[in-house]
Structures are given as structure tokens and as C-alpha cells.
C-alpha positions as CSV (number, residue, x, y, z in Angstrom):
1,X,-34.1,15.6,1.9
2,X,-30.9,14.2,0.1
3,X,-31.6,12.7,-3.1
4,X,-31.4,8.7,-2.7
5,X,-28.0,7.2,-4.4
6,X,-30.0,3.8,-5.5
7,X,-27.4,1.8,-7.0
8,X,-28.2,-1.9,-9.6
9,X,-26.2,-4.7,-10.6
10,X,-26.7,-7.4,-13.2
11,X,-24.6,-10.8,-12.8
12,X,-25.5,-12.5,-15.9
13,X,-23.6,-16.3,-15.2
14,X,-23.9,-19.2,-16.8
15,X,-26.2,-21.1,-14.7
16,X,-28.2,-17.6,-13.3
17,X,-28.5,-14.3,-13.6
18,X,-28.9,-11.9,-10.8
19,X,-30.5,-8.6,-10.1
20,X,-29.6,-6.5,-7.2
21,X,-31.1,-3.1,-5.8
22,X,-28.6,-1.9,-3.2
23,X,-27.8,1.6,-1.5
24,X,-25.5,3.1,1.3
25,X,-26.7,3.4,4.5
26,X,-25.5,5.9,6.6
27,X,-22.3,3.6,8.2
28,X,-21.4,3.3,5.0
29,X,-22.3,-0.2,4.7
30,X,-24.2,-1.7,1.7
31,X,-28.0,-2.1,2.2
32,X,-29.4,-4.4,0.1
33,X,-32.8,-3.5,-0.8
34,X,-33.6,-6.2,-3.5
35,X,-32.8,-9.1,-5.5
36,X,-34.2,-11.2,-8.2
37,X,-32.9,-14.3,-9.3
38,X,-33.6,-16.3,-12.6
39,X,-32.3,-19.2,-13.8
40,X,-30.2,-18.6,-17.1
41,X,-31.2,-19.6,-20.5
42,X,-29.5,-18.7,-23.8
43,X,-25.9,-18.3,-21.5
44,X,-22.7,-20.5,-22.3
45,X,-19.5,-20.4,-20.4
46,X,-19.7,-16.5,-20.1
47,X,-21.0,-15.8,-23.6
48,X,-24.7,-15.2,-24.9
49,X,-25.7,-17.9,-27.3
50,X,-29.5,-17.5,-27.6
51,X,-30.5,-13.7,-27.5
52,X,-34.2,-14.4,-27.3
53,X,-33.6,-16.4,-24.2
54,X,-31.1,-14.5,-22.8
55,X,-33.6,-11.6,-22.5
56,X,-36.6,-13.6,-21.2
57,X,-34.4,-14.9,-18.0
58,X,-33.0,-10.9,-17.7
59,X,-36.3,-9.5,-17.7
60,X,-37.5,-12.0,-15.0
61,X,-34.6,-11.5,-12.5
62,X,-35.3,-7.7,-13.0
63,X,-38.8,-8.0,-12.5
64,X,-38.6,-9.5,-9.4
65,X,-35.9,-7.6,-7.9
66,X,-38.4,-4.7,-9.0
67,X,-41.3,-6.6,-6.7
68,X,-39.2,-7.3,-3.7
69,X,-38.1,-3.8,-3.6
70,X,-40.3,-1.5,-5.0
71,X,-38.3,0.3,-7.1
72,X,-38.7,0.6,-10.5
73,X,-35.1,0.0,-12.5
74,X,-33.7,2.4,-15.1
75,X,-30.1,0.9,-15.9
76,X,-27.8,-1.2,-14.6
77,X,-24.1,-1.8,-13.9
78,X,-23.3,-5.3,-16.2
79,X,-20.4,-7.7,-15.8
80,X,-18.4,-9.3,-18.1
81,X,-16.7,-12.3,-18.5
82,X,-16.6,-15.6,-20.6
83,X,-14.2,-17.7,-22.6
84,X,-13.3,-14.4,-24.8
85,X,-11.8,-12.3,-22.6
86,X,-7.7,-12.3,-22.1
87,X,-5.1,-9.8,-20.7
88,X,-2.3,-8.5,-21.4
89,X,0.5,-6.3,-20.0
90,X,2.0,-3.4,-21.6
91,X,4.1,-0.3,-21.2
92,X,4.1,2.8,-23.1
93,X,5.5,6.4,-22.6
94,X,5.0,9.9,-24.1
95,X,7.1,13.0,-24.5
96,X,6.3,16.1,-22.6
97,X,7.3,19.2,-24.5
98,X,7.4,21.5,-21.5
99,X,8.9,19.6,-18.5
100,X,8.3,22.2,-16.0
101,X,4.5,22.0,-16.3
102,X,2.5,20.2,-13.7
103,X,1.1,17.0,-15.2
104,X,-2.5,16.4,-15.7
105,X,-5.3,14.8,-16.4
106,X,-4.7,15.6,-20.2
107,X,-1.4,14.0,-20.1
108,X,-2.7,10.6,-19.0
109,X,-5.7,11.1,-21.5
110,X,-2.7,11.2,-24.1
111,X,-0.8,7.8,-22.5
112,X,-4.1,5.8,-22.2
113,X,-4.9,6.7,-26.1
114,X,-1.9,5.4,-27.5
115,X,-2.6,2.2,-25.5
116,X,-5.7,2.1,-27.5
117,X,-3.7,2.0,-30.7
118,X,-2.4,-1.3,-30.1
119,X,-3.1,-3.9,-33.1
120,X,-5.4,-6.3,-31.6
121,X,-6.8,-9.4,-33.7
122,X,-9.6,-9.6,-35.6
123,X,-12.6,-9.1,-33.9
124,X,-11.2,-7.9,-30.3
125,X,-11.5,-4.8,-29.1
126,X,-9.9,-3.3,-25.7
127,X,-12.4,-3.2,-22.6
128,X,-10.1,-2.7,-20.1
129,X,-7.2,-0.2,-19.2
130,X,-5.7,-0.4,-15.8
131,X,-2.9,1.5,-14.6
132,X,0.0,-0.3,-12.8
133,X,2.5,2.1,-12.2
134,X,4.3,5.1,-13.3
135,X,7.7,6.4,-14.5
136,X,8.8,9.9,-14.5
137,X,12.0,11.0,-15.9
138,X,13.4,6.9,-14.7
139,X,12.1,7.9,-11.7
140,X,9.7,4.6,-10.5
141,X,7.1,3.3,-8.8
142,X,5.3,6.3,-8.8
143,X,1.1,5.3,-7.7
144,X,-0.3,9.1,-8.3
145,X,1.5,11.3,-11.1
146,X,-0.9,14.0,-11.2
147,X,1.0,17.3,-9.7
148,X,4.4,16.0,-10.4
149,X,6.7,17.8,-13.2
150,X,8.7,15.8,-15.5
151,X,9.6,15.4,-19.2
152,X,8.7,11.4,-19.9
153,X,5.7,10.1,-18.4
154,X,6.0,6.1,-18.9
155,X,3.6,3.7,-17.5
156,X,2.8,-0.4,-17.3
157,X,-0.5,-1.4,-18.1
158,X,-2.6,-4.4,-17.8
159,X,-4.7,-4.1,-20.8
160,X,-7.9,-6.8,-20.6
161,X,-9.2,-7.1,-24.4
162,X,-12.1,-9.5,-25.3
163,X,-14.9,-10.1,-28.4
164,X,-16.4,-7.3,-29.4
165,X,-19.2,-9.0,-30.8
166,X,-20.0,-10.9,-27.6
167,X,-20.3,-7.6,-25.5
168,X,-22.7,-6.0,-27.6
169,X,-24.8,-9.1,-27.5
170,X,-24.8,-8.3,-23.8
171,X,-25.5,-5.1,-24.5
172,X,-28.4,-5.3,-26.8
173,X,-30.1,-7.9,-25.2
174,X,-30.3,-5.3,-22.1
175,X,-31.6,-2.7,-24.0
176,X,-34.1,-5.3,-25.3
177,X,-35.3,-6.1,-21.7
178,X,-36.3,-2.2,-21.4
179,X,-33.6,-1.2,-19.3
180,X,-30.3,1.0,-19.9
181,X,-26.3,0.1,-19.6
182,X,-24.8,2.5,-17.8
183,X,-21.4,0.8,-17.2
184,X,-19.0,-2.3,-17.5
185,X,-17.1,-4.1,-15.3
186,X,-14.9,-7.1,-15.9
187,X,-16.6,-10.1,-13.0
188,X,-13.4,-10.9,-11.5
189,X,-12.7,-7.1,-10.5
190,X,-16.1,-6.7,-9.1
191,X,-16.2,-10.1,-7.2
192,X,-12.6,-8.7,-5.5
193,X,-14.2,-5.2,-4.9
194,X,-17.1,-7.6,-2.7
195,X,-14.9,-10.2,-1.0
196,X,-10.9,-8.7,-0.7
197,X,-10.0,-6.1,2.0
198,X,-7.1,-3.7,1.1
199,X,-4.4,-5.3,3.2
200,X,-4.9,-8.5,0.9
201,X,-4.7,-6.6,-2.1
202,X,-1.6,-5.1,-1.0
203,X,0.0,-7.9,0.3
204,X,-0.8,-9.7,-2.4
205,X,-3.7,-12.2,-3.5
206,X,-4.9,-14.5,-6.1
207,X,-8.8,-14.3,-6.4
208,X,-10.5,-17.4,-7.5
209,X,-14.1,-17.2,-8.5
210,X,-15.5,-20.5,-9.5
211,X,-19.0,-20.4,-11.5
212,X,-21.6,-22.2,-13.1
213,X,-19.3,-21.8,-17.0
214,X,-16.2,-20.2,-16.4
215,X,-13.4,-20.1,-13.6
216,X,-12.5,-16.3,-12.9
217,X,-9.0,-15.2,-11.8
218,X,-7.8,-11.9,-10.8
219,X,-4.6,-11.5,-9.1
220,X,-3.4,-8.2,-6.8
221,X,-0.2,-7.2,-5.0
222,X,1.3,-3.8,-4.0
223,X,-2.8,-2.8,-4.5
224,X,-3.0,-3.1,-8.0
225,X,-4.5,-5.4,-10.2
226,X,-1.4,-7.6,-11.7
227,X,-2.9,-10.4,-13.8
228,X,-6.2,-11.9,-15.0
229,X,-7.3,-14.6,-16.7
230,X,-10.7,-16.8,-17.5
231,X,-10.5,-20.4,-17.5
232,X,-13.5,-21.9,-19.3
233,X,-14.5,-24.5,-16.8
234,X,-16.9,-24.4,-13.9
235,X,-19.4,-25.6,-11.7
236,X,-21.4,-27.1,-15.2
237,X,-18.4,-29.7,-16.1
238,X,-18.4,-31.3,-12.5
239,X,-22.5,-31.7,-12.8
240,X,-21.7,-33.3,-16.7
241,X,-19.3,-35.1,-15.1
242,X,-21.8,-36.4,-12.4
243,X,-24.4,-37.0,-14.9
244,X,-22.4,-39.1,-17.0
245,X,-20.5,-41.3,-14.6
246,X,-23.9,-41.9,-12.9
247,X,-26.1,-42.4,-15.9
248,X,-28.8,-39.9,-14.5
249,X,-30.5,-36.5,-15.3
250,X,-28.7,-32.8,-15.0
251,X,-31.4,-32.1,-12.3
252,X,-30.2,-34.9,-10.2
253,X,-26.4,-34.6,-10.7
254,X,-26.9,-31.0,-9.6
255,X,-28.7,-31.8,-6.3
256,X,-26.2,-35.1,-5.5
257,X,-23.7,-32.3,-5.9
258,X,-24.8,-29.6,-3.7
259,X,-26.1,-31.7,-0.8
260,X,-23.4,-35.0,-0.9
261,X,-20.9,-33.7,-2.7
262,X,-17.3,-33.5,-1.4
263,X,-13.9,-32.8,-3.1
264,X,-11.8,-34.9,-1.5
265,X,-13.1,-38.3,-1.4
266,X,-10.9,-39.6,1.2
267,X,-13.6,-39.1,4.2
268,X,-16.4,-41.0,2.6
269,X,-16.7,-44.3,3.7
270,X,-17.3,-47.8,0.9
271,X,-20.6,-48.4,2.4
272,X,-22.3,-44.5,2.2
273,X,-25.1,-44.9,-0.1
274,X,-28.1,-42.4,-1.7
275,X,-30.7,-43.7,-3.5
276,X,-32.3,-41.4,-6.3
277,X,-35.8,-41.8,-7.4
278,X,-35.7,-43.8,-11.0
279,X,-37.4,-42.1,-13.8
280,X,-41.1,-43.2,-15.0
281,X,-41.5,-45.7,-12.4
282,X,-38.3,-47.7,-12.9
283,X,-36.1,-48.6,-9.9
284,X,-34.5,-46.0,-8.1
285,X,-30.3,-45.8,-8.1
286,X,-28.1,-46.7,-5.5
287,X,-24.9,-44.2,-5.8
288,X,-21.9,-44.9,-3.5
289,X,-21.1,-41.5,-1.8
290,X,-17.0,-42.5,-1.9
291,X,-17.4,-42.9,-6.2
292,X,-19.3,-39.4,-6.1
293,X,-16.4,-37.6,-4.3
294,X,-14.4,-39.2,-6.7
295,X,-15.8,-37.8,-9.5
296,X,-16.1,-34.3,-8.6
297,X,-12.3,-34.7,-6.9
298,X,-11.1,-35.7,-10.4
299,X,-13.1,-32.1,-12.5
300,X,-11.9,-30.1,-9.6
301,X,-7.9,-30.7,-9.3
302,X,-8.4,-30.0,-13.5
303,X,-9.7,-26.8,-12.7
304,X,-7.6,-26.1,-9.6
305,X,-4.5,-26.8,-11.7
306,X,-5.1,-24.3,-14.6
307,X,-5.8,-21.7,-12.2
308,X,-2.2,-22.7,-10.9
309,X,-1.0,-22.3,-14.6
310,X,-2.2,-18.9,-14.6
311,X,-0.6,-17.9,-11.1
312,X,2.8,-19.5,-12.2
313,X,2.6,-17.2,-15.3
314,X,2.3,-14.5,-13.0
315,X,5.4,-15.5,-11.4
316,X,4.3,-16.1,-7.8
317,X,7.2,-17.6,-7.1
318,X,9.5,-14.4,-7.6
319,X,10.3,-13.1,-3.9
320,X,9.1,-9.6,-4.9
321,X,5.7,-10.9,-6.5
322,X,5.1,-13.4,-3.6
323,X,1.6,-13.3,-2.6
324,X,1.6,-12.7,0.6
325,X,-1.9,-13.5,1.6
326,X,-2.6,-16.7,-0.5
327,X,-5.8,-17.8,-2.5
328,X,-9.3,-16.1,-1.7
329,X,-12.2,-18.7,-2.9
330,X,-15.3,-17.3,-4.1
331,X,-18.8,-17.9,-6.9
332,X,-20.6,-20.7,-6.2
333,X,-18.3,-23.6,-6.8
334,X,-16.6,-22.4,-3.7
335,X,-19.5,-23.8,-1.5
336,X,-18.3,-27.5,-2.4
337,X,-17.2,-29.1,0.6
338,X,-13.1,-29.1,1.0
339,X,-12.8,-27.2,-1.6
340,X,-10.9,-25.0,0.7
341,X,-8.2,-28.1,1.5
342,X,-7.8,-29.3,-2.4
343,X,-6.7,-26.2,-3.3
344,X,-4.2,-25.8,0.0
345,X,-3.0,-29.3,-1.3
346,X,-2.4,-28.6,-4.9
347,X,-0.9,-24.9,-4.3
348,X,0.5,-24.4,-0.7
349,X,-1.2,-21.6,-0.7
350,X,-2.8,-20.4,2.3
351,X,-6.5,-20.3,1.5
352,X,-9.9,-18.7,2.6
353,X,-13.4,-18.8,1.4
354,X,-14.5,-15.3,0.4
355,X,-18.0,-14.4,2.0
356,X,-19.2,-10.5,0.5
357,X,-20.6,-9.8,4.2
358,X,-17.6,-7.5,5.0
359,X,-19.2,-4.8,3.0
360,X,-23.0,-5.4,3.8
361,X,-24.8,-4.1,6.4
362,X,-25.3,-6.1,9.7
363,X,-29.2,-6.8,8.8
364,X,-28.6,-8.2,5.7
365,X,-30.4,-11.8,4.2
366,X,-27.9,-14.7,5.2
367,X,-28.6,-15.7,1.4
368,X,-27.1,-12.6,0.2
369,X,-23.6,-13.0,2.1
370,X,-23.2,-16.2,0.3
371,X,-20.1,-16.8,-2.4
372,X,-22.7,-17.0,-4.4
373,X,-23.4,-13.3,-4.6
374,X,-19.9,-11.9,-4.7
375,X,-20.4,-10.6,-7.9
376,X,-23.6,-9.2,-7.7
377,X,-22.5,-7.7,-4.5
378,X,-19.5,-6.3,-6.2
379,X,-21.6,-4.5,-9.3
380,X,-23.8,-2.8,-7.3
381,X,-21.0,-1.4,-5.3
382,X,-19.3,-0.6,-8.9
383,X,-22.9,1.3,-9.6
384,X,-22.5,3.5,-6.0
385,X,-19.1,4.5,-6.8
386,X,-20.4,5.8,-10.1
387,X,-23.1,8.0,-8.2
388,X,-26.0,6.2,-9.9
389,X,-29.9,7.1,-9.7
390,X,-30.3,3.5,-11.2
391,X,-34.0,3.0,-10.0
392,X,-36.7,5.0,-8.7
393,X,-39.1,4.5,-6.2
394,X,-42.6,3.3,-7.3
395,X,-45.0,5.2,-5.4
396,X,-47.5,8.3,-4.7
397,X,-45.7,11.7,-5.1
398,X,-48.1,14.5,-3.1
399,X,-48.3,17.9,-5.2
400,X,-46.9,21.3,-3.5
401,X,-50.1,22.3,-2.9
402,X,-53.3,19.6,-1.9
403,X,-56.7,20.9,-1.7
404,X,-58.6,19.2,1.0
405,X,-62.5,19.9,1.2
406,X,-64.7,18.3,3.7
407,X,-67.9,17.9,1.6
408,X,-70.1,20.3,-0.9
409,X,-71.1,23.3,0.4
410,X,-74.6,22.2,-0.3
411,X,-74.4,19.7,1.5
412,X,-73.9,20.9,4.8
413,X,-76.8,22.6,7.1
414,X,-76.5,26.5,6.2
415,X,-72.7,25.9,7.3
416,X,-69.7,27.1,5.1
417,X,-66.7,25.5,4.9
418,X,-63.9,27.0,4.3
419,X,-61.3,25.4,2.0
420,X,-58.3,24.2,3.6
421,X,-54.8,24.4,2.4
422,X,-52.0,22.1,3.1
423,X,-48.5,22.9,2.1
424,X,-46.3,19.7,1.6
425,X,-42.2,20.4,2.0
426,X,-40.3,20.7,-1.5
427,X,-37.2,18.1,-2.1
428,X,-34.0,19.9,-1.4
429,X,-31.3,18.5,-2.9
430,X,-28.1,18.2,-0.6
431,X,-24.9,18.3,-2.3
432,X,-22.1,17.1,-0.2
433,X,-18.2,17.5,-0.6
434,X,-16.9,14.8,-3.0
435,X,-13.3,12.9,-2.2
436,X,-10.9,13.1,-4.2
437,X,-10.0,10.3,-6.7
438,X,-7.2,8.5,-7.4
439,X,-5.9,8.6,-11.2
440,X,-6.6,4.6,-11.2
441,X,-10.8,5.4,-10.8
442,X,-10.5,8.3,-13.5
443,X,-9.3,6.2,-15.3
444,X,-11.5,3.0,-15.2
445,X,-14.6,5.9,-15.2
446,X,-13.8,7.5,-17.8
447,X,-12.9,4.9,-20.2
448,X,-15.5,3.1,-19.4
449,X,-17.8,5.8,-20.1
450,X,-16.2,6.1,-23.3
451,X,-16.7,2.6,-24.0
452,X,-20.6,1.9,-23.0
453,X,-21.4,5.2,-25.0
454,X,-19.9,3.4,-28.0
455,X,-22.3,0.2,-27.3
456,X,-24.9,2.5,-26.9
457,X,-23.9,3.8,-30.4
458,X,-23.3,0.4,-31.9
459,X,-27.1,-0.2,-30.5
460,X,-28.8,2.6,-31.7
461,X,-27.2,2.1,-35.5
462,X,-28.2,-1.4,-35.4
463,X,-31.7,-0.7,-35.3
């Protein structure tokens, strides 16, 4: 029997944190096979503020994922985001003292080392290297270098950097929920690996994730990841928002939001009223619908419009940078009704809402194919590409050999009975050709190796 490729993701937001037990089936299609779901305490715009908390709400989501599944999880694939983290591009080259010899997998060991050597500020350390393209002799545009002779080997990278601190904070409050960290992944790239198809990402795409604390961006064209950014608003500052121009509690802002909400407050008419329950007996509120849609409108052009920032930066607007296949909306903020038409207003940009369903398989929860998920969705698919044995199944495992008597000899009438033997298959492990990677996944595998063994490092020390 071929060994089960159980694959776990962790989304830890701002307003929850997600668990997810997934696997390949055999289409190829994600099967989901768990999820737990907590709601986040100790969390701020990306970035843990209260350890103790942070772990209780981890633990929780885990432990119900572990219940809904039953599988018992060893590590998990963790994303990363939060007010911290920025990007940067950057091109560097090395000198090849033989030009006639193949180039290998030494050779862009030795390019993505001297990124590391870039002076960063204090506190920041380098958590991402991403290859754009490469150079060879002035010859460009080159996507796969490996097998190619030449004497300079240059290459653009985006390099994402981010607090050091605030990832081993992740890191140890992981550890502290009894689980491992077996990799990193920056949440914009794993919500695009859930929600974007290939011809997007080549033709060019801006990805928008809109959570609870922070507004993710990740932008693609040619099939590589050009620019990304985190914008540190969300979800949260339209509920504040709601809470304040209203004069009511969170709880109530939230649910007015979700279930009347709309950003463009042009449909609502004067007279659309909702009355909310007053607190302790007092006289419930009477909330026109139009000064609601108002409100949120307002918090969401804000947000819209330093995405837009960003994208200019990019420089969208060059003909050879042009994305092609506009704005993909995803993360829970992306539920908000017309959402979809306030940002095709603000940008010209074609836009879409990006459901993960493409990738799951046809049986999956309804729940689970929500924006919502994207980035759950996304880390677990990060964990599969990794080949992770992240959980194990929680159950009975029969012996080679079972010894099965019917009763005492003594027992039966002058009759004796003979013991029976059963023999019980052994496990054989099937290993099956691998495909070849790209330099890009070496790349973003092995540093990333590199860099959650240094967490683990940091971790063990500290105690």
C-alpha cells in the first residue's frame, strides 16, 4: 500500500486561525480531510501580540481539525504575513571561472548567498528569495539556467524581508502548542497558489487578499512573482468603523456587516431600516441601511486605493508590465457585497472574485471553497508539494502475526483446538518516479529549509 502523503496548513489571521488536514486524491485534486477553526486571540494586523493567547486559539483550531479528521498532527506548513513584512528587488551576478562547465545547482547556491549578504536594518532578516530571471553572458530572459554554459551568471530577484522577532514568535508559540514547523510561506503566495490558474499568472495579475488585519498583495506576470506588498488594513477597520459611527458593540458591527453590508451605497434606498437589540434592556437601534453602506464604502475605497499605490509602483501602466488579466479578489473581505464593482471603479481593472474550488476535489464542503479559505487552501497545497507525512492516522494497527483461540482447552468437551494463525499483509512502500523541478521550487525549498532549521535553532537555544 503506498504510504499516505497527509499534508497540514496553519492560517494564523487576525480575526482566526485555521487548521487544515488535506491530501491528493488520485485526480490529482485536493481532498480535504479536516478543518478546525478558532477564533484568534493574542493576533494584531498579522503580528503576535499575546503569546499565551496566541497558543490557546492554535491549539484549539488544531484540536478540532484532529477530531473532524482523525488524524493526529505532527507539523505544519505556517503562513506569514503582517505589517512587517516588505519587498524588495535586486540583481546580483557571479563570475564563473571555467565558462565551459555546465552550470549547476552549486552555482545558484553561490548567487542566492550573496543575496543574503545584503545589509538589511536592524532587526530584519531575509525570508524570502525568489528568482525572476536570468542573465548569461548578456544573454536574457533566461527562466531555467541549469545545463547552460556561460561565464557570468546574473540574476533579478525579488527579495521579501520582514521582523525577525515577529517570526520566531510564530514560531515558538507552535512549538508551544505541541506541534512542529516544517516550513514557511509568505500568505499572499499561498493564497495565489489556491485561487490563480497559470494563464493569469502569465498574463499578468494583481492578487488582492483582503483579511480580518492586513490587506495582502502579490503581483505576477510572464509567471513569476513581480511585486508584493502588505497593507495594514482589513476587514477589522471597516467593523471599528461600523462600531463607532453606529455607537454599538464589535459583535454587532460585525454581523450588520456581513449580512447588510454593501460597498457601494448607491442601491440602498433612505427608508431601509434594521433594528438591533439595545443592550441591558434599553431600546433597540434603528440603523439606516443607506448610512451603513456609507460607511463601509468610505474604509473600503481607503483600502482599495493603497492597493492601487502599490500596483502603480509596480508600473502597471508600462505596455510590457500590463496586466493582462486584471485584479483577482480574495480573504474574507472579498465576500462584501460589490466589492467586485468598487474596485472595477477605482482601478479599471477587470476584476474577479477568487474562489480556491479550482484545486479541490468535486465533493468538497461548500464552506471550504469560500474566499475565506484561500490561504488555508494554499498552505496545505505548499505542505503536498513538500512531500509531507504531516499527520498520522489515529487508529488500531493489527500485528504481522494475530493469535486467535476460540476458548481454553479446558473448557471444551474432550475437544482440542487447535490454534489458528492469521497472517495480516506487511505495508509496502511504493516509490514512484518524481518530476523534475524547476530551479524556482529548489530554490524556495531549499532556502526555506535553511531558514525553519534556523527557527528551530533559535527555539531550542531559547529554552
Amino acid at each position: 500500500m503506498e504510504k499516505e502523503n497527509i499534508a497540514v496548513g496553519l492560517d494564523i489571521g487576525t480575526t482566526k486561525i485555521v487548521a487544515m488536514i488535506g491530501r491528493k486524491n488520485e485526480y490529482g485534486k485536493l481532498e480535504i480531510l479536516g478543518v478546525g477553526k478558532s477564533k484568534s486571540l493574542g493576533v494584531k494586523r498579522g503580528v503576535v501580540d499575546n503569546i499565551t493567547q496566541t497558543i490557546q486559539s492554535i491549539t484549539l483550531a488544531v484540536q478540532e481539525a484532529e477530531a473532524n479528521s482523525g488524524y493526529k498532527i505532527k507539523d505544519v506548513v505556517v503562513g506569514i504575513a503582517g505589517q512587517h513584512i516588505r519587498s524588495i528587488q535586486h540583481s546580483d551576478y557571479i563570475s564563473r571561472s571555467n565558462a565551459e562547465e555546465v552550470i549547476g545547482d552549486k552555482d545558484i547556491d553561490l548567487l542566492i548567498n550573496q543575496v543574503h549578504k545584503l545589509a538589511m536594518l536592524p532587526g530584519e532578516e531575509i525570508i524570502h528569495v525568489l528568482p525572476q530571471e536570468f542573465k548569461i553572458d548578456g544573454q536574457s530572459e533566461i527562466k531555467e539556467p541549469i545545463g547552460m554554459c556561460g561565464g557570468r551568471l546574473e540574476s533579478s530577484f525579488h527579495v521579501v524581508v520582514g521582523q525577525a522577532s515577529s517570526i520566531r514568535n510564530v514560531g515558538r508559540c507552535i512549538q508551544s502548542s505541541g506541534i512542529e514547523l516544517s516550513g514557511l510561506t509568505l500568505e499572499p503566495l499561498a493564497s495565489a497558489d489556491a485561487v490563480l490558474s497559470q494563464e493569469e499568472k502569465e498574463a499578468g495579475v494583481a492578487l488582492i487578499d483582503i483579511g480580518g488585519g492586513t490587506t495582502d498583495l502579490a503581483i505576477f506576470k510572464d509567471g513569476i512573482i513581480r511585486h508584493t506588498a502588505v497593507i495594514p488594513f482589513g476587514g477589522n477597520v471597516i467593523t471599528d468603523d461600523i462600531k463607532e459611527g453606529c455607537s454599538i458593540i464589535e459583535k454587532q458591527a460585525e454581523l450588520l456587516k456581513v449580512k447588510f453590508g454593501s460597498a457601494w451605497p448607491g442601491e440602498n434606498k433612505d427608508n431601509e431600516i434594521v433594528s438591533i437589540p439595545g443592550l441591558r434592556g434599553r431600546e433597540p437601534k434603528e440603523i439606516s441601511l443607506k448610512n451603513l453602506s456609507k460607511i463601509i464604502h468610505a474604509r473600503v475605497v481607503e483600502i482599495i486605493e493603497q492597493v492601487f499605490v502599490e500596483i502603480k509602483a509596480y508600473g502597471h501602466e508600462d505596455p510590457r508590465r500590463k496586466l493582462i488579466a486584471g485584479i483577482v479578489l480574495t480573504g474574507g473581505g472579498a465576500q462584501l457585497k460589490h466589492v467586485k464593482q468598487l474596485v472595477e471603479y477605482i482601478t479599471g481593472m477587470d476584476t474577479r472574485i477568487g474562489y480556491p474550488n479550482e484545486h479541490l476535489a468535486g465533493d468538497s464542503d461548500e464552506e471550504i471553497s469560500s474566499p475565506l479559505y484561500a490561504t488555508a487552501v494554499g498552505l496545505v497545497m505548499n505542505s503536498i508539494d513538500n512531500n509531507s507525512q504531516s499527520a498520522v492516522r489515529v487508529s488500531f494497527s493489527a500485528p504481522e502475526k494475530v493469535n486467535v483461540y476460540r476458548a481454553p482447552v479446558e473448557q471444551v468437551q474432550g475437544v482440542e483446538v487447535p490454534e489458528i494463525e492469521m497472517e495480516v499483509e506487511k505495508e509496502v512502500e511504493i516509490e514512484l518516479p518524481m518530476q523534475p523541478e524547476s530551479t524556482e521550487t529548489k530554490i524556495r525549498k531549499s532556502f526555506f529549509d535553511k531558514y525553519v532549521d534556523k527557527i528551530k535553532e533559535f527555539l531550542d537555544n531559547a529554552e
